[in-house]
C-alpha positions, 0 to 999 in steps of 0.5 A: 764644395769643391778642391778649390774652396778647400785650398782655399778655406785651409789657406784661411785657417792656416794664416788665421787660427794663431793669429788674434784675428779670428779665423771664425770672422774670415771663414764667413767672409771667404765662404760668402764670397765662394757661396759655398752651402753651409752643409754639414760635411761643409761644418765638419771640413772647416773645423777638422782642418784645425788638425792640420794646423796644431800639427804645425805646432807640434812640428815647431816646437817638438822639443817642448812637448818632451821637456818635462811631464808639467808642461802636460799638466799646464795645459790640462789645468788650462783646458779644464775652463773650457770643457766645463764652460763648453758643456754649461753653455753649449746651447748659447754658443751654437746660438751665436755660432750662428749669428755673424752680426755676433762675430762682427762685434766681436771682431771690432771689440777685440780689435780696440783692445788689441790697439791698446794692449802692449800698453796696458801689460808692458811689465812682463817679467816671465819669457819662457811658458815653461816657467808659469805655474798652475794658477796662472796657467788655469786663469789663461783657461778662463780667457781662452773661455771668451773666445767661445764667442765666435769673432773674439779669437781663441788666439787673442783671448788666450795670449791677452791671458798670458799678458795679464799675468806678466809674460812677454808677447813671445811666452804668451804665444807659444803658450797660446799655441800649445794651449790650442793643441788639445783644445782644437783636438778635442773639438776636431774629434767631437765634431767627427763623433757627432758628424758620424752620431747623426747618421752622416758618412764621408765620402771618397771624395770628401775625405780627398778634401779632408786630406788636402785641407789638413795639408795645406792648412799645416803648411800655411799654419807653419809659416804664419806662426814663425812670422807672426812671433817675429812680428809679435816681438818687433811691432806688438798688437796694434797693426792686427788691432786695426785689422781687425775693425776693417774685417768687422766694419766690412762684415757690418756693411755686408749685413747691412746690404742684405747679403745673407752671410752664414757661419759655417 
């Protein structure tokens, strides 16, 4: 890997982790491209960049995270599903985090859902996260537990969530991006701690990746979600819907030609 995949990787992370198009779905397909080794620092690259991008939120939306000490709660009560569900089933997730036939499917399934969605949950009554309680807050967890499965999109799983109990697309964002706060962040520092547990170092030089990944991932990350909110209360789901079966189909016809793509 050199510093133009890296731009390039945390280009992708930045425009794609709050949006519910998988950033799992255009890793494999930008890595392919670039024919960047699946090496272990590689792995460690494109999930500690994910530091970068929930700093974004935390930068946007400051003031929420000093609102009240419930927000906190909320977002433990929705975190708990994941670690639980993280650490019964640890081994089949790495099995499908290695299988991008997996992803594709994914990718296409929640793309229908997607094109049908603002249909199915068109009564919200609830316009602010904030305003949520903690049941609806643990059963947003229990959606975000799907996106487990490489390819569904923690963001698409998370926001569907919100919808479900009756928020607008707008409360059920924002909660979906301050939700991946302590989720990304737990996974950032797990993945550092195993890195360093099975005996591996970083480099001077990979750390300068680490550093301008994180970077450019925060600003792209920055942009996307203030564009992607507007997009969201002007237009709804049906456009990243489509968007996500072209990505799925392509992936499909890539394995179907041979090419050997790997999750990274």
């Amino acid at each position: 890997m050199n510093f133009l995949h890296a731009i390039i990787l945390a280009i992708i992370e930045g425009l794609t982790e709050f949006l519910p198009v998988s950033s799992t779905g255009h890793m494999i397909i930008g890595s392919s491209m670039m024919g960047i080794q699946s090496l272990e620092f590689v792995k460690l690259f494109t999930v500690a960049i994910q530091f970068g991008a929930i700093l974004s939120v935390v930068v946007l939306y400051f003031k929420r995270f000093f609102r009240s000490i419930d927000f906190y709660f909320k977002l433990l009560v929705a975190f708990i599903p994941a670690i639980i569900f993280g650490l019964l089933f640890k081994d089949l997730i790495d099995g499908f985090l290695e299988n991008p036939l997996v992803v594709a499917i994914s990718l296409v399934a929640g793309g229908i859902v997607l094109l049908f969605v603002d249909k199915w949950f068109g009564n919200a009554d609830t316009d602010d996260s904030d305003e949520i309680g903690y049941l609806t807050a643990l059963k947003i967890g229990f959606f975000q537990c799907i996106s487990m499965i490489p390819g569904v999109s923690r963001s698409a799983a998370t926001i569907i969530g919100g919808m479900s109990q009756k928020m607008t697309r707008k409360a059920a964002a924002e909660f979906s991006f301050f939700l991946a706060v302590p989720t990304m962040f737990g996974a950032t520092v797990k993945k550092i701690y195993d890195f360093y547990k099975d005996g591996y170092t970083i480099t001077n030089e990979e750390m300068q990746l680490l550093a301008v990944g994180n970077i450019v991932a925060f600003i792209v990350a920055m942009i996307a979600i203030k564009y992607f909110i507007t997009y969201l209360q002007k237009h709804g789901f049906r456009m990243f819907g489509w968007y996500r079966i072209v990505v799925g189909v392509i992936i499909l016809v890539l394995l179907l030609a041979g090419y050997d793509l790997k999750v990274i």
